[in-house]
C-alpha positions in Angstrom: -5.8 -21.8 -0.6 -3.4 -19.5 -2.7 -0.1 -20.3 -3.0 1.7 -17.0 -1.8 1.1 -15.0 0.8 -2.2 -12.9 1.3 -0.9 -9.4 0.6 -3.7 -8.5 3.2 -1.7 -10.9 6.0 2.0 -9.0 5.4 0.5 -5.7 6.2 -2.1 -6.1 8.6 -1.7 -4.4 11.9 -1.6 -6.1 15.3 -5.0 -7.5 16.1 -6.1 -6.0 19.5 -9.3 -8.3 19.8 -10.4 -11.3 19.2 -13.2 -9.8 16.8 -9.9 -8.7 15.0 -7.9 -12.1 15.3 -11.0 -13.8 13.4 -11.6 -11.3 10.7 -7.8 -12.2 9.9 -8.3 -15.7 10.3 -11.4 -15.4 8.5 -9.5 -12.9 5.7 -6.7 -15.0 5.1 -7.3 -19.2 6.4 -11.1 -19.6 6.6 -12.8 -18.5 4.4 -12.4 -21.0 1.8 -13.1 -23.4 4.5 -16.9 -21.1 5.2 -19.0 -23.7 4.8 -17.4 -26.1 7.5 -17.3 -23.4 9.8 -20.7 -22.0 9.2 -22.1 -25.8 9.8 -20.3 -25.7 12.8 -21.4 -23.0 14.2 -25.1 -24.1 13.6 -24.1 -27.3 15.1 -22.7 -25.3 18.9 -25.6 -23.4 18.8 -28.1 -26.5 18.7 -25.9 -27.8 21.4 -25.7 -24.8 23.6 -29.7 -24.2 23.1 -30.4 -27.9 24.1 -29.3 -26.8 28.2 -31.9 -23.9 28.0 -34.1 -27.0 26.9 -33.0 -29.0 29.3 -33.8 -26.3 32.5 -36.7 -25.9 30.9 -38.3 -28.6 31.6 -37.3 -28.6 35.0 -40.6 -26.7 36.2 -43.0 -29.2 34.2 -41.4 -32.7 36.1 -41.6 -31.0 39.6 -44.6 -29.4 39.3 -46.6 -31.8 36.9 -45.2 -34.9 37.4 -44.0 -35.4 40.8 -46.6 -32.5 42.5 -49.4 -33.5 41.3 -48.3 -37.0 40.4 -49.8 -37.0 36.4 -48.7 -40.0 34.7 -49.3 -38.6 31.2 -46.8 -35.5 32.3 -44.6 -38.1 33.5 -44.1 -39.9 29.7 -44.4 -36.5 27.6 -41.3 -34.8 30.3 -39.2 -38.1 29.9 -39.2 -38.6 26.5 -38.8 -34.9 25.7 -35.5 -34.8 27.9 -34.7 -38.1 26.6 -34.7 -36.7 22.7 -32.7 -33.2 24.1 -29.8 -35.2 25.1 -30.1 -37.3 22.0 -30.4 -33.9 19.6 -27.4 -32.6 21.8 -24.9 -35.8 21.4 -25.0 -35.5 17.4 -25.1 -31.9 17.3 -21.7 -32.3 19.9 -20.5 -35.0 18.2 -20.8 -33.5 14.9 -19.4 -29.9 15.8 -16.4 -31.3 17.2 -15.5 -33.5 14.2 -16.2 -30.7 11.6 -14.1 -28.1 13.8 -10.8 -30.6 14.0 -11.0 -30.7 10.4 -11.6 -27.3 10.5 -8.9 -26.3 12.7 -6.3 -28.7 10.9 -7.0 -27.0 7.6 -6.5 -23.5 9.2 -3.1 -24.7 10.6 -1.9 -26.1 7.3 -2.7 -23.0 5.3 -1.0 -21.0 8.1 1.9 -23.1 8.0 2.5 -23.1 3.8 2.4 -19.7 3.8 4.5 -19.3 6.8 6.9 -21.3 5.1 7.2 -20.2 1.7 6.9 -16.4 3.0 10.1 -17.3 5.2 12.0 -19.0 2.0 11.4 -15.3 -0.1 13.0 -13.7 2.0 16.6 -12.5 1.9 19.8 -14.8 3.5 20.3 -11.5 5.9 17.2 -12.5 7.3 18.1 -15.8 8.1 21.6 -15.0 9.1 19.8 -13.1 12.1 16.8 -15.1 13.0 18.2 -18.7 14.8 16.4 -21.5 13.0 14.6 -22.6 16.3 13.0 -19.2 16.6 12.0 -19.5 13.1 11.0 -23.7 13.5 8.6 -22.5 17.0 7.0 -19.9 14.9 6.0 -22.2 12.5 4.8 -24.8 14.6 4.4 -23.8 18.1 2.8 -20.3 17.4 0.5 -21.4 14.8 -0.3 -24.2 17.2 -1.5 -21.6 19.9 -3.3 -19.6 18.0 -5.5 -22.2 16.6 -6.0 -23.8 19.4 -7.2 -20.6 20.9 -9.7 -19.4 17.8 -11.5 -22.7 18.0 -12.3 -22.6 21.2 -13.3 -19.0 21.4 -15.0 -20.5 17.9 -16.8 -22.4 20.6 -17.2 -20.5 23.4 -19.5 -17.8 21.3 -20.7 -20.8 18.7 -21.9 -22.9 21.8 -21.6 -21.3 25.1 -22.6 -17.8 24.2 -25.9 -19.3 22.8 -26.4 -21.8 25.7 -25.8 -18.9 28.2 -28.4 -16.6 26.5 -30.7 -19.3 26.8 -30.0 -20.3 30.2 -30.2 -16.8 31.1 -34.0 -15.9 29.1 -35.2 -19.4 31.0 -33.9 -17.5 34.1 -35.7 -14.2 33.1 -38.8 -15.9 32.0 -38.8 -17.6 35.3 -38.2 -14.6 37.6 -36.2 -11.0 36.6 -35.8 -10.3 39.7 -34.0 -13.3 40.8 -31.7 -13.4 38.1 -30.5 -9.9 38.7 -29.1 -10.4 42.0 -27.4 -14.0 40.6 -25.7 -11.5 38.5 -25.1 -8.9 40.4 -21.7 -9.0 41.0 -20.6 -9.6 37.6 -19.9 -5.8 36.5 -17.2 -5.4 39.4 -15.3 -8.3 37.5 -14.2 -5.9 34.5 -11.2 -3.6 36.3 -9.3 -6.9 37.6 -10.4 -8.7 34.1 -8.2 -6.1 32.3 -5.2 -6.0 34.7 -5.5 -10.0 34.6 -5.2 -9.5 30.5 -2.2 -7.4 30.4 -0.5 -9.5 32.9 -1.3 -12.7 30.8 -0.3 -10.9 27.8 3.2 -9.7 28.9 3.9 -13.8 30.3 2.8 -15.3 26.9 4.7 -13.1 24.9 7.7 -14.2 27.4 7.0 -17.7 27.5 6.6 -17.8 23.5 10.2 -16.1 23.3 11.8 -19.1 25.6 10.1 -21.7 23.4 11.7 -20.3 20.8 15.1 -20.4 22.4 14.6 -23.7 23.6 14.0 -25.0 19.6 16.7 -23.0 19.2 19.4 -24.9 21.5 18.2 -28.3 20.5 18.6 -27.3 17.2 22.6 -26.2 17.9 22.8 -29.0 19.8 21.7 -32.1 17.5 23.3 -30.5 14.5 26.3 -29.8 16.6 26.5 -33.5 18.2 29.9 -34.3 17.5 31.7 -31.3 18.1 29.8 -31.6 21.9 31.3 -35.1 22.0 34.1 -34.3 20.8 35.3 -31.8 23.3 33.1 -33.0 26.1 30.5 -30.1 26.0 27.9 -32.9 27.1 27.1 -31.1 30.7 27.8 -27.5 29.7 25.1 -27.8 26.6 22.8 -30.0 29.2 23.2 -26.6 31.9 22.1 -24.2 29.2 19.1 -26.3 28.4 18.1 -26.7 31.8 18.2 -22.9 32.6 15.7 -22.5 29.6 14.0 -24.7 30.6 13.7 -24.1 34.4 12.9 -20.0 32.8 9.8 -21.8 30.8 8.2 -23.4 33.3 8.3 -20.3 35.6 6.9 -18.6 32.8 4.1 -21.2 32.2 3.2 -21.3 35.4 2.6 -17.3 36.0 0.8 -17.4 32.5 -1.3 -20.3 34.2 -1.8 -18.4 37.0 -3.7 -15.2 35.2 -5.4 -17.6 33.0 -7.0 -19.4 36.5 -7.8 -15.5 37.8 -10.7 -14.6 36.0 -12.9 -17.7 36.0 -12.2 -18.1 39.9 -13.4 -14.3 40.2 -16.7 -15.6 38.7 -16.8 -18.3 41.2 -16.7 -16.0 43.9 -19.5 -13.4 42.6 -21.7 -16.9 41.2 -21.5 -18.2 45.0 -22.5 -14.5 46.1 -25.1 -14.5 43.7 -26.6 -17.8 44.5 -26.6 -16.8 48.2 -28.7 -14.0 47.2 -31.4 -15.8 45.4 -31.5 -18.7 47.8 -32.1 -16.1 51.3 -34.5 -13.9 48.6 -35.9 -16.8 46.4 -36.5 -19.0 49.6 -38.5 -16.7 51.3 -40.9 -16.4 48.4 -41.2 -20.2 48.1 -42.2 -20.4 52.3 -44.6 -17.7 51.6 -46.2 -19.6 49.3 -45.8 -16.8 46.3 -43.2 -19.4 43.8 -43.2 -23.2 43.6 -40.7 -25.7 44.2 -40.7 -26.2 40.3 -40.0 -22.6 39.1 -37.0 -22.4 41.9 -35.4 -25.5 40.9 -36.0 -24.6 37.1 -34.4 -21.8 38.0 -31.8 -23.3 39.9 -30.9 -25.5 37.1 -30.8 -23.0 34.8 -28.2 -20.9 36.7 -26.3 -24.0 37.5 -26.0 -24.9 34.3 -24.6 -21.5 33.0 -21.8 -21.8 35.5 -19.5 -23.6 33.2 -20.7 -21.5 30.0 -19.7 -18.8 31.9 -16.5 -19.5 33.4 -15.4 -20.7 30.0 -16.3 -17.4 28.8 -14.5 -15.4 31.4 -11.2 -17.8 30.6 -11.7 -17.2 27.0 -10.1 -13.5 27.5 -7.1 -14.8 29.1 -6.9 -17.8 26.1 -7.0 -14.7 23.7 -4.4 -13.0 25.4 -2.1 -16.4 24.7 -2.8 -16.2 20.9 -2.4 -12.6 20.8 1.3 -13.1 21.9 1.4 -15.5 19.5 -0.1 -13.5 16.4 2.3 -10.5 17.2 5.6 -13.0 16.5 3.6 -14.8 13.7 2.7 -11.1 12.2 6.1 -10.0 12.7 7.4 -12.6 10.1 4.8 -12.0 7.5 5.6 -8.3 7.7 8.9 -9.0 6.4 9.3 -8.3 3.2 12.4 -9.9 0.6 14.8 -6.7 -0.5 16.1 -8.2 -3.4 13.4 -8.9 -6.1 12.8 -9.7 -10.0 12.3 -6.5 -12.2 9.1 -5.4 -13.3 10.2 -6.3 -16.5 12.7 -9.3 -16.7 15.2 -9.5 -19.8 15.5 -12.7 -20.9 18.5 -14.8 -19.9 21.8 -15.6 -22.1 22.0 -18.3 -24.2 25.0 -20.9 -23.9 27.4 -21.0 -21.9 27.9 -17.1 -20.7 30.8 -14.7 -19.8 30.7 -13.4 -16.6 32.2 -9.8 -15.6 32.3 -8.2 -12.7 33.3 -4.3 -13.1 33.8 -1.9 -9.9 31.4 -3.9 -7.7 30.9 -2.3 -3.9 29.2 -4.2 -0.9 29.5 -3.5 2.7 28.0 -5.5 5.4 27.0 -2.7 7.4 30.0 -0.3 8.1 32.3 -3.1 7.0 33.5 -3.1 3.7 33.5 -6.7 2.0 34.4 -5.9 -1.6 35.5 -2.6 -2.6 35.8 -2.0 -6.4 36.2 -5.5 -7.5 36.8 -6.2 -11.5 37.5 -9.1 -13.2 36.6 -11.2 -16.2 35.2 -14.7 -16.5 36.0 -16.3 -20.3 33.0 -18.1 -21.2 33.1 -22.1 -21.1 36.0 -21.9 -19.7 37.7 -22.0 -16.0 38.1 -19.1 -14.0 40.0 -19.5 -10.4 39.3 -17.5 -7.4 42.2 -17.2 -4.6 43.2 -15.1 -2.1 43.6 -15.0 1.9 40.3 -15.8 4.4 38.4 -12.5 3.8 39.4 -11.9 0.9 36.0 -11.4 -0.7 35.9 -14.9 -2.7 32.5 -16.6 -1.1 30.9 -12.6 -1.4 31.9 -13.0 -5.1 29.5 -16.3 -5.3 26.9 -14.5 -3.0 26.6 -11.5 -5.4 26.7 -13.2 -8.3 23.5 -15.0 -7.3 21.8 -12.4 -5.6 21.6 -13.9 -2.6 23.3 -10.4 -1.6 22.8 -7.0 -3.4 25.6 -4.6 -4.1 26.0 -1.6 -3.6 27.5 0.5 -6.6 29.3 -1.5 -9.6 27.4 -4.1 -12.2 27.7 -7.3 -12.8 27.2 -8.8 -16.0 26.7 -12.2 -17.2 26.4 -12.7 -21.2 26.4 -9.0 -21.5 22.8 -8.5 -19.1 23.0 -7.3 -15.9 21.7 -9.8 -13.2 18.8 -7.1 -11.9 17.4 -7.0 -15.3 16.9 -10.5 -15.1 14.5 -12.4 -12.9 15.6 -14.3 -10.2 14.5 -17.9 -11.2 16.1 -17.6 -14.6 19.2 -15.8 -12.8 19.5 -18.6 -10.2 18.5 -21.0 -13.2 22.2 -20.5 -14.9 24.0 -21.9 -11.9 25.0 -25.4 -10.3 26.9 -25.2 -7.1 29.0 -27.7 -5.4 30.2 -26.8 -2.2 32.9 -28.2 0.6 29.8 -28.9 2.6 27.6 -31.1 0.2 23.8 -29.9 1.1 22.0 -33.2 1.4 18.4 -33.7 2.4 17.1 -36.6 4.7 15.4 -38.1 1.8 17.0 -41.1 -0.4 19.9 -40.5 -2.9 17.7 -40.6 -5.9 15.4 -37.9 -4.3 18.4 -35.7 -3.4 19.6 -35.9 -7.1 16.6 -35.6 -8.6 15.3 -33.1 -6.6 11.7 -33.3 -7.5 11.9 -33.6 -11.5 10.2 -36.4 -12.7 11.2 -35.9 -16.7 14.3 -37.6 -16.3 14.8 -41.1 -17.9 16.6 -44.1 -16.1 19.3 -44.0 -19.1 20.3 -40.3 -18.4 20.1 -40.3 -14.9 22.6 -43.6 -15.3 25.4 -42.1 -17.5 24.9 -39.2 -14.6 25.5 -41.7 -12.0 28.5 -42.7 -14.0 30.0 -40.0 -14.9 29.8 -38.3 -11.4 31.4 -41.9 -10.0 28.1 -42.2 -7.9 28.0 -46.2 -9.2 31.2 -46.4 -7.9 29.8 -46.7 -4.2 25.7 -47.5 -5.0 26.6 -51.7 -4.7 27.8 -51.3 -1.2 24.6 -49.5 -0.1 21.6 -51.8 0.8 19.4 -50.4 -1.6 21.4 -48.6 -3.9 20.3 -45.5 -5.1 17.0 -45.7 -2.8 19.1 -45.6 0.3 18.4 -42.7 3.0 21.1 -39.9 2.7 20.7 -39.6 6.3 20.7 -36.0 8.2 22.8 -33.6 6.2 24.1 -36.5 4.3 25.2 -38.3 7.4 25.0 -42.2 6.0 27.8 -41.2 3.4 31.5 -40.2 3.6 32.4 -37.0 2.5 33.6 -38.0 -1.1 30.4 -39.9 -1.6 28.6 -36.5 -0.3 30.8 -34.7 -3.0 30.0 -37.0 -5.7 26.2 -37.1 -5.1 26.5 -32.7 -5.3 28.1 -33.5 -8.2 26.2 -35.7 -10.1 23.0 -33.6 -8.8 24.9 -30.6 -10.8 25.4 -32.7 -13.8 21.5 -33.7 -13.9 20.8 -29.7 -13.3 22.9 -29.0 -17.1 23.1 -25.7 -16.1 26.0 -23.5 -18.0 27.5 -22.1 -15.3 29.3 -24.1 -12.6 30.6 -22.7 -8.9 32.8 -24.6 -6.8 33.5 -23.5 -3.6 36.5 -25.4 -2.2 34.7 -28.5 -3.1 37.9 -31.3 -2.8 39.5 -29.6 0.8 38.3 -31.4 3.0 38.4 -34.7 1.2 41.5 -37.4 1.7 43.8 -37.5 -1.8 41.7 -41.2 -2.9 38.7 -39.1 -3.0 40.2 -35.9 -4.2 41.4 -37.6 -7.3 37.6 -39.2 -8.2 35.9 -36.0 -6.8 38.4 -33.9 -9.2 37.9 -36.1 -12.3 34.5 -35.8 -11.6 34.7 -31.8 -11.2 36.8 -31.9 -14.5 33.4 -33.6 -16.3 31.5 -31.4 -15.4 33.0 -28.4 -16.0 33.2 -29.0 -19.4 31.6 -26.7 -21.8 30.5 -24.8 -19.0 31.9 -20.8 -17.7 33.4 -22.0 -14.6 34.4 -20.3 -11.9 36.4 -22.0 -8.8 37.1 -21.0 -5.2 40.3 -23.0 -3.8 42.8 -22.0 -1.4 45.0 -25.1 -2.7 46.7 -23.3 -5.5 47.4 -26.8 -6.6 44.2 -27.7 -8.1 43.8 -24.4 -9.8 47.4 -24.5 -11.6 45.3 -25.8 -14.9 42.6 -22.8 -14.9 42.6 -20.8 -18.0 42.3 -17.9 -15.7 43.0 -17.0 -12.3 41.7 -14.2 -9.9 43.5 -12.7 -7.3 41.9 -11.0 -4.3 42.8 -8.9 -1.6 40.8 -7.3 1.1 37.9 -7.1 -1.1 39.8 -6.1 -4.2 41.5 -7.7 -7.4 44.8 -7.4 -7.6 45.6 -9.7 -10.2 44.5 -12.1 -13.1 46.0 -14.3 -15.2 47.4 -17.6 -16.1 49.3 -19.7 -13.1 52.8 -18.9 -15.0 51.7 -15.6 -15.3 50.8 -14.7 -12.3 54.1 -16.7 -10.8 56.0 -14.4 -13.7 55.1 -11.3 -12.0 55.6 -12.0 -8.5 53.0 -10.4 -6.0 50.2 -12.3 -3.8 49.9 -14.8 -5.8 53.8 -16.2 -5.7 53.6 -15.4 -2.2 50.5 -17.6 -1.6 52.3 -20.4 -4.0 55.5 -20.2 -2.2 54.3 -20.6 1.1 51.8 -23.6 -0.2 55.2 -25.4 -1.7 57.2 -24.8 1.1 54.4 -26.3 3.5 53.9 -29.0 1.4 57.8 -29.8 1.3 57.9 -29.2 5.2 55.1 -31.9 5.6 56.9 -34.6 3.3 59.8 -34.6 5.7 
């Protein structure tokens, strides 16, 4: 399976049929998988064939065996039925093993590329599409639509080939009767296609409010203790219930269309048979058939009744997965905006200046930054501050690419961060954050993060020097102890410490802190800080606080305004010459002072 996304799978239009749903199945998820599927198929058509067997020899065991009572007849018809049924439990057996595999296989490819499509592209993206919606097309949409290709992998694998059969036994037996059991069939196709539009409009419906409903669990089991916490408990349980009351409404009209068309075949089959049985029946009194060829034919037709139906259901099945491919295509037509250069310089060595000169982005009509320049010294520590708004966290955003401006350049060591590629961009920088991003995995793992070159010595005088040890003894199993959701086993200064050892392991020369000690009590701001201070060392570092007070000691500090700089310099200077920034510090001092009271 290759490991990005079939070029082929972004592009491709909406399938319209299921001949087109499986020659993009088959394009992109099956075919490395072709001999499974081609034994498979083999496999359904040995079983479908063995029912045309099995009418067959119908005829022979009234006719032979219990007509004219031949006790050689009677051994050569039992023992042929008996090794029919035996051919068509391993072929059954067998088909339905290989196709799980099969099917799982299919679903797993879907899924990684799903996945790692969804992780290229851009943080607007994901800013606009809820997580739930994103979570049900991963799961719940690739679900349907596998579920539907295997069994329409079946229907014409198996049923197709057991209704031909069925039908030729009927044919060979009487042409004449089989055309008025299937008479009625061709007046089946106008309310087939209104039953297919109407099943396709409810899928597409019902996929939506699956999607929603991922969506509010999602909100509401990250959002637990703010639902507590201000008693949101039957107001979030009310929403959920209206989506879900909406899905099973929707569920149940799908169900409906999808019961339509095989209980329109009931109806014409029972016509049909009433056909043969007044036309057949006479032919039998009269002498002209036997018992034998009516009930071979009988069985034959009887038989194909459940072929048939699952064949007429199969449309409406498609119609589910084609609601389902539609959202699922929708995704892998997406395409990342911001991408590495054809031809990537290479990244600075060391620990790099960083200057941003006349940089522009707006967020639609709104303008976040608007000309912003400034200097970063390298290794050393460069303070952003400013109001809520002020453009800080963009500064962070651009500087990694996660957004792109608009007009202005950014430089880091004297390159431009679009000549360079995006791993070895993103590759300069360790982040620590007021909201610590832990994974549900152990502490080690969420350090580590997947490298496995790193020696127990190193990774100790990390621990150390992050004060990680300080807290490891009073976990049960130390470092191997589950982080919990989002870090929820630790406090938030252990969360802190963990980023920050994490950053330390990453020995990347550029550090951003994003108001990483606010929201921590002053025990833990002093460990996280010292910490911080470790690590910043001999790293370009550049800090967003809105406590001027732990950004006092920065060689440099940037103020911003409404998506400008209006000033930069040293705390004294900046106090020196009045503006924002002795604003901001004034009112900081004289809350403080107010609050010590």
């Amino acid at each position: 399976m290759p490991e990005n996304i079939p070029e082929k799978a972004k592009k491709s239009a909406r399938p319209q049929s299921a001949v087109k749903l499986f020659w993009w199945l088959w394009r992109d998820y099956l075919r490395p998988h072709k001999a499974l599927l081609i034994a498979a198929l083999i496999l359904m058509a040995i079983e479908g064939s063995m029912l045309a067997f099995i009418s067959r020899m119908i005829q022979p065991m009234f006719d032979d065996v219990f007509a004219e009572g031949r006790v050689d007849a009677l051994y050569g018809v039992g023992f042929t039925i008996m090794g029919i049924f035996f051919v068509r439990a391993f072929s059954s057996a067998s088909q339905r093993i290989l196709m799980t595999r099969l099917t799982q296989l299919a679903s797993a490819g879907m899924r990684r590329h799903l996945l790692r499509h969804l992780m290229t592209l851009d943080s607007g993206y994901h800013q606009i599409n809820p997580p739930g919606q994103l979570i049900e097309r991963v799961q719940g949409d690739v679900k349907v639509i596998n579920t539907v290709w295997s069994s329409i992998a079946t229907a014409m694998g198996r049923d197709l080939v057991a209704l031909i059969g069925l039908f030729s036994v009927a044919l060979w037996i009487d042409w004449r009767w089989t055309l008025i059991a299937v008479v009625g069939i061709p007046m089946l196709i106008l309310p087939s296609l209104v039953v297919q539009a109407y099943i396709r409009r409810r899928a597409g419906h019902a996929r939506e409010l699956a999607g929603s409903i991922s969506t509010r669990l999602d909100e509401v089991f990250h959002g637990i203790n703010p639902i507590k916490l201000n008693a949101l408990e039957a107001y979030q349980a009310a929403r959920y219930d209206k989506l879900i009351d909406q899905s099973v409404r929707a569920e149940v009209r799908t169900s409906v269309g999808q019961a339509a068309v095989p209980a329109l075949i009931d109806i014409m089959t029972g016509i049909g048979f009433l056909g043969v049985l007044i036309y057949g029946g006479s032919e039998i009194i009269a002498g002209e058939k036997t018992n034998g060829q009516f009930m071979a034919f009988f069985t034959a037709m009887s038989l194909a009744f459940d072929p048939l139906r699952r064949l007429g259901a199969m449309s409406g099945q498609w119609q589910m997965a084609a609601a389902s491919v539609e959202r699922l295509q929708s995704v892998l037509n997406e395409a990342p905006t911001i991408l590495s250069p054809a031809l990537p310089i290479d990244r600075p060595d060391g620990a790099p200046d960083i200057r941003f000169n006349d940089v522009v982005l707006n967020y639609g009509d709104h303008p976040v930054l608007r000309g912003a320049s400034f200097n970063a010294a390298a290794g050393k520590t460069t303070a952003l501050v400013g109001a809520s708004g002020a453009g800080k966290s963009t500064v962070f955003n651009v500087l990694t690419r996660l957004v792109e401006h608009s007009d202005g350049d950014v430089q880091i060591g004297g390159t431009e961060i679009q000549q360079m590629s995006l791993p070895d961009l993103r590759g300069l920088f360790s982040v620590v954050t007021q909201d610590a991003a832990l994974f549900d995995e152990t502490l080690r793992d969420n350090i580590v993060l997947g490298r496995d070159d790193i020696d127990e010595e190193h990774l100790q005088n990390v621990l150390n020097a992050a004060h990680v040890s300080d807290f490891l003894p009073k976990l049960a199993n130390g470092l191997d102890s589950p982080a919990g959701p989002r870090g929820s086993n630790l406090s938030g200064g252990q969360r802190q410490r963990v980023a920050i050892a994490r950053a330390l392991l990453r020995d990347t020369p550029i550090l951003l802190l994003d108001e990483a000690t606010s929201a921590l009590d002053t025990k833990s701001e002093a460990i996280v800080q010292d910490a911080l201070e470790r690590l910043s060392t001999g790293r370009t570092t550049l800090v967003i606080a809105h406590r001027l007070s732990t950004v006092r000691n920065a060689h440099s500090i940037v103020v911003m305004d409404q998506g400008r700089v209006v000033d930069q310099g040293t705390h004294d200077e900046l106090l020196a010459r009045g503006g924002i920034y002795a604003d901001l510090h004034r009112m900081q001092f004289k809350q403080s002072e107010d609050e010590n009271v």
